[in-house]
matplotlib code that plots the C-alpha trace (Angstrom):
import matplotlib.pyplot as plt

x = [-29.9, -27.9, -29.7, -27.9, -29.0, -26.7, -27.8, -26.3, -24.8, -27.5, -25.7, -24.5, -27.2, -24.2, -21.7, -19.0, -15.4, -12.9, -10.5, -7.0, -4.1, -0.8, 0.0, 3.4, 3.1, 5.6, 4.9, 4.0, 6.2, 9.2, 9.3, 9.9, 8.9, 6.5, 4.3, 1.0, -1.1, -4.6, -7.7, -10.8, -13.7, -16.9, -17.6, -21.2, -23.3, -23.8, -26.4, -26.3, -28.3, -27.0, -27.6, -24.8, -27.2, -27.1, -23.9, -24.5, -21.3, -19.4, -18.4, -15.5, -13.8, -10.4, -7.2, -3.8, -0.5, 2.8, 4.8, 4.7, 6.0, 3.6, 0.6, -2.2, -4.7, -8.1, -9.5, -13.0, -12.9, -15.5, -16.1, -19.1, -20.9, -18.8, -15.6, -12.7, -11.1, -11.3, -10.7, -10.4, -12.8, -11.5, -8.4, -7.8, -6.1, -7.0, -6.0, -8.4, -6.4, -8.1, -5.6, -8.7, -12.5, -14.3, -18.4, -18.8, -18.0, -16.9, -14.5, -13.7, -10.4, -7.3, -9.3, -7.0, -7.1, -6.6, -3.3, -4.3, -2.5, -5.5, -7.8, -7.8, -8.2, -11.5, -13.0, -11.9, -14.3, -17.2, -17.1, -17.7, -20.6, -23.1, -25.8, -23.4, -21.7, -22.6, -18.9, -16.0, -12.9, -9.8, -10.2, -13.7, -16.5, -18.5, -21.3, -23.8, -26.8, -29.7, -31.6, -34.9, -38.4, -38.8, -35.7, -35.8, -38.9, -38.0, -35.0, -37.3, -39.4, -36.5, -35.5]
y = [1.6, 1.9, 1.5, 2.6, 1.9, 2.3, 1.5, 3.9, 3.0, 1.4, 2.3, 6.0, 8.7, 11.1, 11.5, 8.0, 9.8, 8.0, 5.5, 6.3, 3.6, 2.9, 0.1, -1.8, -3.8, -5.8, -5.1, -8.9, -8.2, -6.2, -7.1, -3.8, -3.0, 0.1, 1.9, 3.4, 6.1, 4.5, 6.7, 4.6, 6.9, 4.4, 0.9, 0.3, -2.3, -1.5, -3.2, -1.7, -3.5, -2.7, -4.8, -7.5, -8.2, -7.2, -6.6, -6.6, -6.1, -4.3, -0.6, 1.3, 5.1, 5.1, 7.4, 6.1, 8.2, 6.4, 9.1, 12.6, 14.4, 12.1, 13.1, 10.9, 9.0, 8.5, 4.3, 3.2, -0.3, -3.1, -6.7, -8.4, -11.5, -15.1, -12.8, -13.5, -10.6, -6.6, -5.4, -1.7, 0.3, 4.0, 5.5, 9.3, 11.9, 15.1, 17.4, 15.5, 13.3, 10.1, 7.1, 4.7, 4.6, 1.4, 0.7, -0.8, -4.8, -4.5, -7.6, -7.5, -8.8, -6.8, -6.0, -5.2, -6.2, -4.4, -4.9, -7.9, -5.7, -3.0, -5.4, -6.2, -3.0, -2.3, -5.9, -5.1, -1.9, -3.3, -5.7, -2.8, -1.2, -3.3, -5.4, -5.0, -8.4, -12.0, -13.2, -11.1, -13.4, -12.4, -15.9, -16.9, -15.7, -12.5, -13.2, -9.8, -10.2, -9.9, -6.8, -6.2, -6.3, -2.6, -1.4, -3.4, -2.1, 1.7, 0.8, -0.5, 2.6, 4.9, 3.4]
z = [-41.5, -38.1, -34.8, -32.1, -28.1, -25.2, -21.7, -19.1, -15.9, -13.6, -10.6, -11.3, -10.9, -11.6, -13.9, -12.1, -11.8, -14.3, -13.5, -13.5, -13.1, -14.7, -16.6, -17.1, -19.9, -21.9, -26.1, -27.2, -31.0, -29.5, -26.0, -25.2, -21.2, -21.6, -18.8, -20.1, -18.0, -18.8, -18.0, -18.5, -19.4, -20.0, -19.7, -21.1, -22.5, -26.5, -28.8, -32.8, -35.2, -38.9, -42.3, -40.8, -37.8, -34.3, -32.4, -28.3, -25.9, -24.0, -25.2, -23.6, -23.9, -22.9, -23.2, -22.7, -22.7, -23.0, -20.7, -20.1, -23.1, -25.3, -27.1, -25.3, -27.7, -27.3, -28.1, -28.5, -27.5, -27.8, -26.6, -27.8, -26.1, -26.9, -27.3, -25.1, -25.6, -26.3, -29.7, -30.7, -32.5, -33.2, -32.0, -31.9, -30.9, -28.3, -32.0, -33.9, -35.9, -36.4, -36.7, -38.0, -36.8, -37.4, -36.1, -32.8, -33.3, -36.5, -36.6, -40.2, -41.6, -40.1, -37.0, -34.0, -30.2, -27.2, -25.3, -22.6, -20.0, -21.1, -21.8, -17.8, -16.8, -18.9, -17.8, -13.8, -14.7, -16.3, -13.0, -11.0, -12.9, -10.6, -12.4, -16.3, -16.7, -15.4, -16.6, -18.2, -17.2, -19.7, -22.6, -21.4, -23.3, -22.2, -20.9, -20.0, -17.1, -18.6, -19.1, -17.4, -19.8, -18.4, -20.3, -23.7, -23.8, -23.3, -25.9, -28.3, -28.1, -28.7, -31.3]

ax = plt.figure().add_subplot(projection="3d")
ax.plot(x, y, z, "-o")
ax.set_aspect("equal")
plt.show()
């Protein structure tokens, strides 16, 4: 059994507007010097609890296109408390076409991280959700604020 509980935005009563930058990154294997239009969706905390134990984090939606005639793909991206560093979850594409979909923290063997260049850009976001993260620096370990009795409670309950 899979519980599931995702804490919205504290800040946003409305839906927050996404962020939109563009990214010049250099491809760590080629070297290659490639510019990304990254459109960050969500950054949220994430708690699952499965039979492997319970996974709490950081949980983040974002699309990146590599230039205009490309198709853009869609990432699910996690980061869990002690982790220095984002790692991908799912990535697909606007048709449907699923390149590989894993469960939120899953860090099983041939797991894959997120770009640091990308990486940067969803920890600058979870900075700005107000009251999310205590310390996100890129190589330190995430470290969440804590969440009030109020809400573990409610979470609890839905669950």
């Amino acid at each position: 059994m899979t519980v599931k509980t995702r804490t919205p935005r504290p800040a946003a009563k409305k839906a927050a507007e996404p962020v939109v930058t563009v990214v010049d990154t250099r491809h760590p294997k080629s070297g290659l010097s490639v510019s990304y239009r990254v459109t960050v969706g969500t950054v949220e905390r994430a708690e699952v609890i499965s039979e492997a134990g319970v996974s709490v984090g950081l949980a983040a939606r974002l699309t990146i296109q590599a230039g205009p005639g490309q198709r853009p793909v869609t990432v699910m991206a996690s980061r869990l408390i002690g982790e220095g560093e984002w790692h991908i979850d799912a990535m697909t594409e606007r048709n449907g076409r699923v390149h590989f979909s894993r469960g939120f923290g899953n860090r099983q063997p041939g797991g894959r991280r997120l770009m640091a260049d990308l990486g940067d850009v969803l920890t600058l976001c979870a900075y700005d959700v107000r009251g999310l993260v205590e310390d996100a620096e890129p190589g330190r370990p995430l470290k969440l604020r804590k969440v009030k009795a109020k809400r573990k409670a409610k979470a609890a309950a839905e669950a």
